[in-house]
MDAnalysis code that builds the backbone (N, CA, C; Angstrom):
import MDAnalysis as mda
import numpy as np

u = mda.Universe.empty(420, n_residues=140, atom_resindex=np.repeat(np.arange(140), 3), trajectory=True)
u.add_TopologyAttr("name", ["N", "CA", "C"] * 140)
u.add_TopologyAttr("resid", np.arange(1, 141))
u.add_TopologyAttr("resname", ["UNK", "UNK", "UNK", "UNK", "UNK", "UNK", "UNK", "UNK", "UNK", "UNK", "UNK", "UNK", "UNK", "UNK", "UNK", "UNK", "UNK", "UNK", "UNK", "UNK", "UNK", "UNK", "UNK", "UNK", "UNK", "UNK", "UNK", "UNK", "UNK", "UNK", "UNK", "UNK", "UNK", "UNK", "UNK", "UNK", "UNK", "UNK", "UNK", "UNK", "UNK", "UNK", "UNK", "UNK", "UNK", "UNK", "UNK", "UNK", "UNK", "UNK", "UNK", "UNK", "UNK", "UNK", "UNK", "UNK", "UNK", "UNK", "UNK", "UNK", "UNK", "UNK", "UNK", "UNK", "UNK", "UNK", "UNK", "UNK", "UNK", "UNK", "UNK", "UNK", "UNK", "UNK", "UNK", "UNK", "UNK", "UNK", "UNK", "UNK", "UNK", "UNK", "UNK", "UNK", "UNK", "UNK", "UNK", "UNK", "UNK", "UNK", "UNK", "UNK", "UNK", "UNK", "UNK", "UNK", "UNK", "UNK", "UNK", "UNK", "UNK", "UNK", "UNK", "UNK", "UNK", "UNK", "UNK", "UNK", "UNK", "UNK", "UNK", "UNK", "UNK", "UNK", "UNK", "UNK", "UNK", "UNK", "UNK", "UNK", "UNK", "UNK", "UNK", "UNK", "UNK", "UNK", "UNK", "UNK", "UNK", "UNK", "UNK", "UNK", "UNK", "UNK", "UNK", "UNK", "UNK", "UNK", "UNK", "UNK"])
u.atoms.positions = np.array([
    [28.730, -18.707, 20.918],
    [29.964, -18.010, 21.227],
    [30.117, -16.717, 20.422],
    [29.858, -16.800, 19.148],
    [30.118, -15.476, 18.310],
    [29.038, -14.666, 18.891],
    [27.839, -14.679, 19.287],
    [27.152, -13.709, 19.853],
    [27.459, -12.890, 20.944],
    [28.172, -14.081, 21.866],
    [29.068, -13.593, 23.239],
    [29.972, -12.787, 22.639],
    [30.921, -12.788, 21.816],
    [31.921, -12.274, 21.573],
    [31.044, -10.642, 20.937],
    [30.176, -10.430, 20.137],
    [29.945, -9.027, 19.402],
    [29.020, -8.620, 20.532],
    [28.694, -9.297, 21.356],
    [28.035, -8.888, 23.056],
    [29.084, -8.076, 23.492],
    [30.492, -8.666, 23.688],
    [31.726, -8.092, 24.750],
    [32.094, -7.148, 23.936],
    [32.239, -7.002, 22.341],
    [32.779, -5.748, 21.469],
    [31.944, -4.635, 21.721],
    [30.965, -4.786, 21.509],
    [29.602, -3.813, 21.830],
    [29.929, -3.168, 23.335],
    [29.861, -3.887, 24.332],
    [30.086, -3.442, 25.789],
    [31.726, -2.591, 25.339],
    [32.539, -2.966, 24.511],
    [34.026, -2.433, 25.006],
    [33.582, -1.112, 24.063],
    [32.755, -0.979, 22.732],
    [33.056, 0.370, 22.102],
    [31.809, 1.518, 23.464],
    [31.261, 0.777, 23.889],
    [30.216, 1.578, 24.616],
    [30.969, 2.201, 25.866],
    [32.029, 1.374, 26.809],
    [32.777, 2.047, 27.651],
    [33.693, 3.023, 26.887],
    [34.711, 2.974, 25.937],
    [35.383, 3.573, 25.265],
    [34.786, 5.004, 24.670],
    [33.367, 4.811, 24.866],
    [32.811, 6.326, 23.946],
    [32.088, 6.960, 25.185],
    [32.027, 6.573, 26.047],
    [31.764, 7.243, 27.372],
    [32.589, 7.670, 27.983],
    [34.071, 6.881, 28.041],
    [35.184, 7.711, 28.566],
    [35.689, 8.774, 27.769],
    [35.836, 8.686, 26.215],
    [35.684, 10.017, 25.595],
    [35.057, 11.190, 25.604],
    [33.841, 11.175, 25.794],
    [32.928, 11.979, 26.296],
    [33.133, 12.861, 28.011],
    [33.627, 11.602, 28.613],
    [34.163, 11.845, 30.204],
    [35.173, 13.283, 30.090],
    [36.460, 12.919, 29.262],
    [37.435, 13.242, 28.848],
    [37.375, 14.659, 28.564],
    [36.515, 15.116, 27.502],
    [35.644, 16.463, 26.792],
    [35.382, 17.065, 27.924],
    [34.763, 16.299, 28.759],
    [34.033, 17.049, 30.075],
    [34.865, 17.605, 31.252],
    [36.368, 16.949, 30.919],
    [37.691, 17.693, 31.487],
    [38.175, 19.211, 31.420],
    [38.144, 19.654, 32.304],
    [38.048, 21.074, 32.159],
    [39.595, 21.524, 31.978],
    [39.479, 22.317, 31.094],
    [41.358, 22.837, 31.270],
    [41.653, 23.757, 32.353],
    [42.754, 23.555, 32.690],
    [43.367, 24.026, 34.003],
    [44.259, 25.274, 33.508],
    [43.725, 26.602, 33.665],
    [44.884, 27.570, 33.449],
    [45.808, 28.135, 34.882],
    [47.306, 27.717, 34.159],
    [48.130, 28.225, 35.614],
    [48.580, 29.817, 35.234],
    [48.040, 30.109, 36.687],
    [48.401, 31.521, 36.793],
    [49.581, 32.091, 37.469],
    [50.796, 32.553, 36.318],
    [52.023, 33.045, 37.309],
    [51.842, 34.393, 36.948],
    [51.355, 35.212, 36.464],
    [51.195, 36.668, 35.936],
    [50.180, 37.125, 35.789],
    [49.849, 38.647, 35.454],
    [48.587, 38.824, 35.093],
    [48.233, 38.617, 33.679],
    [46.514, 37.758, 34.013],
    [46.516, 37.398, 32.698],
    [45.008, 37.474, 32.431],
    [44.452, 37.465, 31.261],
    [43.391, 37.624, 30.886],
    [42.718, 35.947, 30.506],
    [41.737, 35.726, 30.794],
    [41.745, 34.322, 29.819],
    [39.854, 34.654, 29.619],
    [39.999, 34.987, 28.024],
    [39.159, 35.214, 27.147],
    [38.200, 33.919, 26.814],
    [36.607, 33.853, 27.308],
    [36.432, 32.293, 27.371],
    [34.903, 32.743, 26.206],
    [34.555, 31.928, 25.180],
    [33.465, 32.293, 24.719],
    [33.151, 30.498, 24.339],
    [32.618, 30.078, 25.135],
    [31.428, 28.742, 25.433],
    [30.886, 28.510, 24.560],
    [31.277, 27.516, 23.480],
    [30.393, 27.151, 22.000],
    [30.207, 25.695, 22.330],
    [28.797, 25.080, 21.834],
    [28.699, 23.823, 21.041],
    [28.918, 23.917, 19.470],
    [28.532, 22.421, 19.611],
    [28.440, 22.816, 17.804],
    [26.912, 22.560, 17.226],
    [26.042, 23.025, 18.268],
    [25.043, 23.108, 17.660],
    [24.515, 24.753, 18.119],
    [25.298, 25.503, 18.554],
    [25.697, 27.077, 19.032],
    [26.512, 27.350, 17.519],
    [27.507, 26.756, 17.212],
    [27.758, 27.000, 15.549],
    [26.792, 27.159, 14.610],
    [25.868, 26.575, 14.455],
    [24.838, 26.498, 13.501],
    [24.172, 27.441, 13.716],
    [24.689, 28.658, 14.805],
    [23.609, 29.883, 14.290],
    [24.528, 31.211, 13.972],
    [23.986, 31.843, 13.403],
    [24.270, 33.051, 12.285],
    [24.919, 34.270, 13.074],
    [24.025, 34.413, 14.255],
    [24.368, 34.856, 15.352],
    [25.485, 34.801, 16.257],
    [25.447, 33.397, 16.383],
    [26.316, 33.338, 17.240],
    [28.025, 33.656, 16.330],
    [28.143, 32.983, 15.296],
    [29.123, 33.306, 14.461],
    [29.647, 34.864, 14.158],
    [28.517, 35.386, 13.933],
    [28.948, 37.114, 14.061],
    [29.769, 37.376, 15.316],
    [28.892, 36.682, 16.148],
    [29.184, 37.125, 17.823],
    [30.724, 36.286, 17.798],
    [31.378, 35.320, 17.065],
    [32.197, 34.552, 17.317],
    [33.693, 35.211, 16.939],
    [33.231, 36.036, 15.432],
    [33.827, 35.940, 14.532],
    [34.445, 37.783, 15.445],
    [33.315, 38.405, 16.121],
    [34.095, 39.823, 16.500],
    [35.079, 39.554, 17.491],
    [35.155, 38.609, 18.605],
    [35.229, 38.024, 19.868],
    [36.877, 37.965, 19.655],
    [36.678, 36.638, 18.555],
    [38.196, 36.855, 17.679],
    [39.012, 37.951, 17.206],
    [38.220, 38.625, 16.555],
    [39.065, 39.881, 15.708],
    [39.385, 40.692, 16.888],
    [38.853, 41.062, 17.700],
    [38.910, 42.192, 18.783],
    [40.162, 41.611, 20.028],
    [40.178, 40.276, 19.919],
    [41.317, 39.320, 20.878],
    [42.877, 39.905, 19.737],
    [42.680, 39.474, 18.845],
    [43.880, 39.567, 17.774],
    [44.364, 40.931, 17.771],
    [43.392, 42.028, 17.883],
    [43.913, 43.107, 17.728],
    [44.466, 43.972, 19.162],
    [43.884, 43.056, 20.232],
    [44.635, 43.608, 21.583],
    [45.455, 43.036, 21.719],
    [46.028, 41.874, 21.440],
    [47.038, 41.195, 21.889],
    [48.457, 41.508, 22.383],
    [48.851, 42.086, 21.314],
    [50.058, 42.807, 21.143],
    [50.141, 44.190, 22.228],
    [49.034, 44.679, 22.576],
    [48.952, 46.021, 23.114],
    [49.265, 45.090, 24.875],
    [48.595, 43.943, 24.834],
    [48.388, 43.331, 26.161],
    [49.668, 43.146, 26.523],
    [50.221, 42.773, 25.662],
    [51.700, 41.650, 26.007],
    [52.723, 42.976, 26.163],
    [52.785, 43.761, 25.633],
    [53.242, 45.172, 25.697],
    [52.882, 45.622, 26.952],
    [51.642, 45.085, 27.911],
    [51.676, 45.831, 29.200],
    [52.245, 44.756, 29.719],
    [52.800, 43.282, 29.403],
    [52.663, 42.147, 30.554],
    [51.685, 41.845, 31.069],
    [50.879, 41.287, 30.252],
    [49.471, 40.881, 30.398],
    [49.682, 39.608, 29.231],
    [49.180, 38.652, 30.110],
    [49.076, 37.149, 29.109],
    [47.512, 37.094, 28.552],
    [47.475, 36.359, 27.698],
    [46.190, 36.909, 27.238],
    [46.345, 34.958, 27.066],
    [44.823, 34.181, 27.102],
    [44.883, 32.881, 26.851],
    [43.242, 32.969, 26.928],
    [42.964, 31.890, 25.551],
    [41.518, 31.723, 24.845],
    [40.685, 30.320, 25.306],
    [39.549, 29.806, 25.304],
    [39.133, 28.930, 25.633],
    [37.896, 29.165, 24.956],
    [37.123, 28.176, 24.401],
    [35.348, 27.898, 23.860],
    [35.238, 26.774, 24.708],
    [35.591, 26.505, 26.048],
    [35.011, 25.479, 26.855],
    [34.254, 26.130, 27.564],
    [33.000, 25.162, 28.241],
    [31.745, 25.477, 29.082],
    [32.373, 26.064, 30.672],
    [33.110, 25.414, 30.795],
    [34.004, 25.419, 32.162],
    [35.565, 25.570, 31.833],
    [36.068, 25.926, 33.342],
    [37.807, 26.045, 33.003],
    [37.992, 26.207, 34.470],
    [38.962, 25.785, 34.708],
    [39.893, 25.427, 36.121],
    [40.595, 26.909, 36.261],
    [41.295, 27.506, 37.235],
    [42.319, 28.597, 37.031],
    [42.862, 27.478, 38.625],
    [44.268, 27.959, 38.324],
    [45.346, 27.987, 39.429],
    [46.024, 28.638, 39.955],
    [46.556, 29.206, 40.815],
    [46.999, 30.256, 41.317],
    [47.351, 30.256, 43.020],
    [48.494, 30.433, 43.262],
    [49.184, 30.508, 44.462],
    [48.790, 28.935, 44.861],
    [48.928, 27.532, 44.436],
    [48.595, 26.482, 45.262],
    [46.906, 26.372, 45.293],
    [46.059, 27.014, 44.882],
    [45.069, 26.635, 44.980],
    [44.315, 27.046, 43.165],
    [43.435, 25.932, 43.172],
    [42.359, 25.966, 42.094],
    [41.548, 26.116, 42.136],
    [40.628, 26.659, 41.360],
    [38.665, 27.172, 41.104],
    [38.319, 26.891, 39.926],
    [37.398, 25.845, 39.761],
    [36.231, 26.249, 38.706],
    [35.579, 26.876, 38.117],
    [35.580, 27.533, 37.077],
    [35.037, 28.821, 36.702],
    [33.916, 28.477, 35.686],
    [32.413, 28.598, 36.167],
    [31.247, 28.043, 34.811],
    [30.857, 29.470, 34.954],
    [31.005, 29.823, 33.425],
    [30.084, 31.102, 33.283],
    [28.682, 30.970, 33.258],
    [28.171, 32.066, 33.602],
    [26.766, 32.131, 34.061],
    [26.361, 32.028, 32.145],
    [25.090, 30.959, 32.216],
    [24.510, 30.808, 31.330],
    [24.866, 30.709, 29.994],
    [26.251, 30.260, 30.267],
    [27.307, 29.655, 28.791],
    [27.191, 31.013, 28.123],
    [27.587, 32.567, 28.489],
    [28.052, 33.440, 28.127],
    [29.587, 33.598, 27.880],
    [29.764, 34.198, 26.966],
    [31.226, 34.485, 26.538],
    [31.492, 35.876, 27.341],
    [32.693, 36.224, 27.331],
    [33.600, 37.188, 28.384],
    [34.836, 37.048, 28.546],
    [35.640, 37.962, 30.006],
    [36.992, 37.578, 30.377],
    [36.888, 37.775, 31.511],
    [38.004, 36.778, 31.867],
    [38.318, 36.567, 33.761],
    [39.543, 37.377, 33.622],
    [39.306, 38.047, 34.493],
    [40.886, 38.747, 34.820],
    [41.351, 38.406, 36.153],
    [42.883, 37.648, 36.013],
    [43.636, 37.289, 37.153],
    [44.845, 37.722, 37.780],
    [45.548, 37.585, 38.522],
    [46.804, 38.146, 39.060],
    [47.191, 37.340, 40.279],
    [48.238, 37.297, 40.073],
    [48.949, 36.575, 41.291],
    [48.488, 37.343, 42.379],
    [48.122, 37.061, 43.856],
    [47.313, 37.568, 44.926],
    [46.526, 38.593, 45.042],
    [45.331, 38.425, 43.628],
    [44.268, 39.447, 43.443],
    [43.050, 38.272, 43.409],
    [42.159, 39.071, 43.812],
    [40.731, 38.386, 43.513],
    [40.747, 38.147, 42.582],
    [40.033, 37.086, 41.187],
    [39.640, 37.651, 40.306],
    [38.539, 38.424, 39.768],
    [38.500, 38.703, 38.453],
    [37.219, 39.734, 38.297],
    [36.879, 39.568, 36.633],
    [35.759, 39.205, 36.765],
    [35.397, 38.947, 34.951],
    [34.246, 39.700, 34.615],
    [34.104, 39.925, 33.534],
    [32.899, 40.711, 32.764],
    [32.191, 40.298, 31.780],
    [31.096, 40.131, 31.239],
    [30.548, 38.905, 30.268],
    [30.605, 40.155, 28.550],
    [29.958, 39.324, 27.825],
    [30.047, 40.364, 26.808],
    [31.278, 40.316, 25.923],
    [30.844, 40.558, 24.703],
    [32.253, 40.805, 23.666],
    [32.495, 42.171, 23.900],
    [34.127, 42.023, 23.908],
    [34.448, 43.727, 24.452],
    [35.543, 44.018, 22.848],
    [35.569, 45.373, 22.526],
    [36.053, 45.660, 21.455],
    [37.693, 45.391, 21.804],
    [38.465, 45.737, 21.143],
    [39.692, 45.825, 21.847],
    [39.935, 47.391, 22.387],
    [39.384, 47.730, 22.343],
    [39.633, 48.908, 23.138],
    [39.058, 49.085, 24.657],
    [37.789, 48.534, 24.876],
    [37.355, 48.487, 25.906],
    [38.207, 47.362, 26.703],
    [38.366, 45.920, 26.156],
    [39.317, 45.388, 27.036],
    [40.564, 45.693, 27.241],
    [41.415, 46.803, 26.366],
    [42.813, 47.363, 27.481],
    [41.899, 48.108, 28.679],
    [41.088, 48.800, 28.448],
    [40.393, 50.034, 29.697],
    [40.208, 48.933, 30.560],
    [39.194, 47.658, 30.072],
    [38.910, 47.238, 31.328],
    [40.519, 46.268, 32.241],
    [41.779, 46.421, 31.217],
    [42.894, 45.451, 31.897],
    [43.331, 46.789, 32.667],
    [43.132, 47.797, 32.242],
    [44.167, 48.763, 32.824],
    [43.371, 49.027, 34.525],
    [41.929, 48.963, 34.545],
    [41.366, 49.034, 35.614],
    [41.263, 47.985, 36.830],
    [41.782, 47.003, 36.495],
    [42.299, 45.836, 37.239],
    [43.416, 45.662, 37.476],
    [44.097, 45.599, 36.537],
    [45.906, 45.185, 36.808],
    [46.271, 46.727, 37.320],
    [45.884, 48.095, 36.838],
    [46.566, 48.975, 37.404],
    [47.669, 49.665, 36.355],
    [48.575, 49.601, 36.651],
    [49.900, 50.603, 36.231],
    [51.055, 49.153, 35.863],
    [50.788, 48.432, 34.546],
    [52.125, 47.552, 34.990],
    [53.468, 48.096, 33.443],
    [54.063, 47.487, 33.065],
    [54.668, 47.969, 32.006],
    [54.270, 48.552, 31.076],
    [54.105, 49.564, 30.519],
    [53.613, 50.187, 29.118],
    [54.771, 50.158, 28.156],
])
């Protein structure tokens, strides 16, 4: 009987760490009521462990922080993600968004616009140019 029993514990931590894992593999869903940017740079944590990528991590950040304020000043939402994948929503319908080859970038969205993304860390200066060339003319 005690063997049966650390048999059935074993089977319950083994479902329990697969549905966790399941869970991770849940993509977040961004809802879109405005125009918005959503800044995605795709890490593991074995993508942490390089030197590289951290430089690459660490500008990605600084350059998000320092547009922010300029964004929200046009009415532009700005929203971050290091997931592999991400959902967007918009007008009643949803899309999956996997960047090509777990590259970092931004999707740019708008309520009844295509969207349009670009891969690459962009300074903050290049990403107002590239919001202003999408969204257009909105509040300054």
């Amino acid at each position: 009987m005690p063997r049966l029993v650390r048999l059935g514990a074993l089977l319950f931590v083994f479902v329990v760490a697969l549905n966790l894992q399941a869970s991770d593999r849940v993509p977040t869903v961004f809802r879109i009521d405005s125009p918005t940017i959503i800044a995605f740079f795709p890490i593991t944590q074995k993508d942490a462990k390089s030197g590289d990528t951290n430089e690459a991590l660490s500008d990605f950040q600084l350059y998000l922080a320092q547009s922010q304020t300029r964004l929200q000043q046009k009415g532009i939402d700005l929203k971050v993600t290091y997931a592999e994948i991400f959902r967007v929503s918009t007008g009643g319908e949803t899309k999956l968004f996997r960047p090509e080859a777990r590259q970092d970038g931004y999707y740019f969205i708008a309520p009844g616009k295509q969207p349009h993304f670009e891969y690459g860390v962009m300074t903050d200066s290049d990403l107002l140019e590239a919001a202003d060339r999408y969204f257009g003319d909105l509040k300054k």
